[in-house]
N, C-alpha and C positions, 0 to 999 in steps of 0.2 A: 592423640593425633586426630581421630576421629571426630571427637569434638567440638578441637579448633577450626576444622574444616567447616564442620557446621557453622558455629557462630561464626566464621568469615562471610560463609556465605547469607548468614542471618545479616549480618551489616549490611554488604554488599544491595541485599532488595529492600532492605529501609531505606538505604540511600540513594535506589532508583523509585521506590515509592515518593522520596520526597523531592528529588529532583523533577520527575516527571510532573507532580504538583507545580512546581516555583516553574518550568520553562511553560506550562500552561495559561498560569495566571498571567507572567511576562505578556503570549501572544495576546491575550485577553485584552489586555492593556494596552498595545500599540494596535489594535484592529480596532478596538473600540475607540477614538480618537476622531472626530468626524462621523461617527456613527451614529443610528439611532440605538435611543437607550429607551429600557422599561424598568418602571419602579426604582428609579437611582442608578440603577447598571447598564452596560452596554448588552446591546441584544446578545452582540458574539458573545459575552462572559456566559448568558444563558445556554445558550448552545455547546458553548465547551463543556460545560457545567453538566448537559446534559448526559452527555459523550459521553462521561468519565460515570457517572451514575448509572450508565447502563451497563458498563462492564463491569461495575462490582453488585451491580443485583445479578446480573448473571453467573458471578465466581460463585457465589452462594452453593445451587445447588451443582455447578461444575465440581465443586470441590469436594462436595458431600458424595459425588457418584464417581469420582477420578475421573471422567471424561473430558476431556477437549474437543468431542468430536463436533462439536454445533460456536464451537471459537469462531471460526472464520464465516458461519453464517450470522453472527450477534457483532461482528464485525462490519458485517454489510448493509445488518440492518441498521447500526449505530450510525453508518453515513447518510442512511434517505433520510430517518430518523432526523438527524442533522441537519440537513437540506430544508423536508419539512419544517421546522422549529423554526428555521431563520426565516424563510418565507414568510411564516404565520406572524413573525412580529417584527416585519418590515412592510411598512406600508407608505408610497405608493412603491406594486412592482412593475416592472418594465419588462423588455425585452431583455435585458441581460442577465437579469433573477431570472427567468424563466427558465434561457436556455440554459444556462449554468445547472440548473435546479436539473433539468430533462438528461444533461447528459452526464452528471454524475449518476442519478437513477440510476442509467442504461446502464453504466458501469458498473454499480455496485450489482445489480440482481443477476448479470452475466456472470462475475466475476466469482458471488461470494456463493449464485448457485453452482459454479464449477466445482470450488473446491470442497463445498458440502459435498458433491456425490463423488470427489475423489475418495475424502476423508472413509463417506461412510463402505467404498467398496474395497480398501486397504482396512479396516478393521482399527484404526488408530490414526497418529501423528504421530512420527516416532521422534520431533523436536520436542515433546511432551511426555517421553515417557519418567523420567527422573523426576521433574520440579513439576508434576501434576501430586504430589503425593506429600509434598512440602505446602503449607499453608502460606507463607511470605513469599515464596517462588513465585509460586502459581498464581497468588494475589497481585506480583509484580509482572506478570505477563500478561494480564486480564489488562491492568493501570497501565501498563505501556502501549495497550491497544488505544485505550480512550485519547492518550498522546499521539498515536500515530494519525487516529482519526484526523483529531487537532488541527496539526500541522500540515497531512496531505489537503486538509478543505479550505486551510487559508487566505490562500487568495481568492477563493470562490464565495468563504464567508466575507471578509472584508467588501469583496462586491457586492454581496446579495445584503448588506445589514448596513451600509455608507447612506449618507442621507443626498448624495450627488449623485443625480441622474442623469447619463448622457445618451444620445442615439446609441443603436451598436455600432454603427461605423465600420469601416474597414477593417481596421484591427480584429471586429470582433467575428468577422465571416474567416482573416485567414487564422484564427484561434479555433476557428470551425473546422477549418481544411487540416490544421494540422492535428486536432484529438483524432477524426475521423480515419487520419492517416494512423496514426498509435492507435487506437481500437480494434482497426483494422487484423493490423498485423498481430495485436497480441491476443486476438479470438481465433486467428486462423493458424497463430503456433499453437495456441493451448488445443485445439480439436486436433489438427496433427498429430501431437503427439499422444493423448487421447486413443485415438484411432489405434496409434502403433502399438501402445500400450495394449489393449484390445485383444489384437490377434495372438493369441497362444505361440506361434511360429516367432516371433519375438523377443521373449521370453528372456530375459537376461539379457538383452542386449541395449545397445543405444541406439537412438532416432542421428539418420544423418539426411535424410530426405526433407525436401520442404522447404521448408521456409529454416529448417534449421541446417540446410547444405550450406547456408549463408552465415548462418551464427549459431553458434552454443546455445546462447539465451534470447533468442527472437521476442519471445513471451516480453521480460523483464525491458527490451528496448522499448520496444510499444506502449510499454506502461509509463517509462519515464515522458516520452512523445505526446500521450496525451495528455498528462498533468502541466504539461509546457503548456500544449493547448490551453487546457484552463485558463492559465496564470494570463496569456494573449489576452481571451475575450475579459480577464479580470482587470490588467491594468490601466486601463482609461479614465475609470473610477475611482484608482487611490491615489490618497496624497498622505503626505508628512508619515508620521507614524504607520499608516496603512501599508505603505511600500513594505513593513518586513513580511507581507502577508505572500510576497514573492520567495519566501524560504518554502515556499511547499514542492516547488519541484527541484528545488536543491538539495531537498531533503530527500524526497526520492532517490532521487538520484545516488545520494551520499549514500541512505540505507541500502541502492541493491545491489551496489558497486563495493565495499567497503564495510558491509556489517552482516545483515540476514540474507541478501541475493545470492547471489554469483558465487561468492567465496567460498561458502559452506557446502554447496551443489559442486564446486571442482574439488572438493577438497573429496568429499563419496565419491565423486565420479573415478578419479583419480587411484582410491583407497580399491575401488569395485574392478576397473579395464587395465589403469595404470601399468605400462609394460606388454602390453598388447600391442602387434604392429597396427592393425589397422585404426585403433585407439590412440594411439600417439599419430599416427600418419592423420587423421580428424582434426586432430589437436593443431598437428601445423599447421595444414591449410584450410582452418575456418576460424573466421576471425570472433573474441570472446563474446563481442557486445552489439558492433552495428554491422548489418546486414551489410554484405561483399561479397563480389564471386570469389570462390574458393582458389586461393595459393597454388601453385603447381608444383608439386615438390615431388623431388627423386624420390623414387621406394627404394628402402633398403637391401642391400645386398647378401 
């Protein structure tokens, strides 16, 4: 029985190593389409190309040391990384390479500095403890970064690598209003809770103050908010084939609603308070995803 579980699961991450490869090459291929190309290929293949070769140089010695703990920092730098790369071979840049370029930055070095000093002050990732130990696992969660990078930068590579240049125009100020709006919210949930986590008199318990009196997952809203943002100041610029470079915040979306967000977090949440009144009373009146004043609901009797 033991076995067969194994080789299941030996299938299982061949066949997301090589999926994650074929839905790769796909975006490569509709983004690059109107683009500029170097040496025969489109910019964006180099760029993907690149993505995906940083997280298996970095499986190397993750795998040899079982750490995960610098994942989510080789994660962030895999998108400036990104950013950079498409920049350097697209020429001429504009105003909307740029700010595309600037506020992904901002994003990734807030974001991917966060969760470095969450990781290193909890001692692990405990989504990592099992398949860090497994060589095809753990190869397959490095490869499904390089994919995640992919597809969250899509519409911001299709714009920043298109050989069509337009003013920023309208669109691309309220693409402005609306990241800054998501940024916002999902640096000032992440420090909240941060904070709460902190004080020792907390200790066990859950954050209902804040920005998350309003939602469960403030953080996770904010983040899909911004990548809308992007995809705004992105679309002016593509056509035909480029339009699927608008799956990046669908795909947000999908993943944090329906795979790695929300679901896995109420599922501990749940396993950890679950049956608690003032944890089920939470539950009612705060809504899971987009910020709301809180439900008024009877307390039980």
């Amino acid at each position: 029985m033991k076995g067969g579980l194994v080789k299941t699961s030996d299938y299982t991450s061949i066949g997301g190593l090589v999926a994650s490869a074929m839905v790769a090459a796909g975006v490569s291929w509709a983004l690059g389409h109107g683009g500029i190309c170097v040496l025969g290929l489109p910019a964006v293949a180099w760029v993907v190309a690149a993505a995906f070769a940083i997280q298996w140089a970095a499986f190397v010695p993750a795998f040899v040391l079982h750490t995960e703990r610098f994942y989510d920092l080789i994660g962030s730098v895999t998108y400036i990384t990104a950013i950079g790369l498409s920049m350097a071979l697209s020429r001429p840049l504009d105003a909307r390479s740029l700010l595309l370029s600037l506020l992904i930055a901002v994003w990734a070095v807030r974001l991917g500095t966060f969760l470095f000093r969450r990781v290193r002050a909890a001692g692990k990732d405990a989504r990592f403890d099992v398949i860090k130990r497994s060589f095809l696992r753990f190869l397959t969660a490095w490869t499904v970064q390089g994919l995640w990078v992919s597809l969250t930068l899509a519409a911001a590579l299709g714009a920043i690598t298109t050989s069509v240049r337009k003013p920023l125009g309208i669109w691309g100020w309220i693409g402005l209003a609306v990241w800054m709006a998501g940024f916002g919210i999902e640096a000032v949930a992440d420090e909240q809770k941060r904070r709460f986590r902190k004080d020792p008199g907390h200790r066990g318990r859950f954050i209902t103050r804040g920005l998350w009196r309003w939602s469960r997952h403030p953080n996770y809203f904010g983040e899909m908010v911004l990548w809308i943002g992007v995809a705004v100041i992105a679309a002016p610029v593509l056509s035909g084939w480029q339009w699927m470079g608008l799956i990046s915040p669908v795909f947000v979306i999908f993943l944090l609603t329906r795979v790695s967000g929300i679901p896995p977090l109420e599922r501990r949440a749940d396993d950890r308070w679950g049956g608690q009144a003032d944890y089920e009373a939470y539950k009612r009146r705060t809504s899971v995803l987009i910020p709301r004043p809180p439900k008024h609901v009877q307390r039980d009797v």
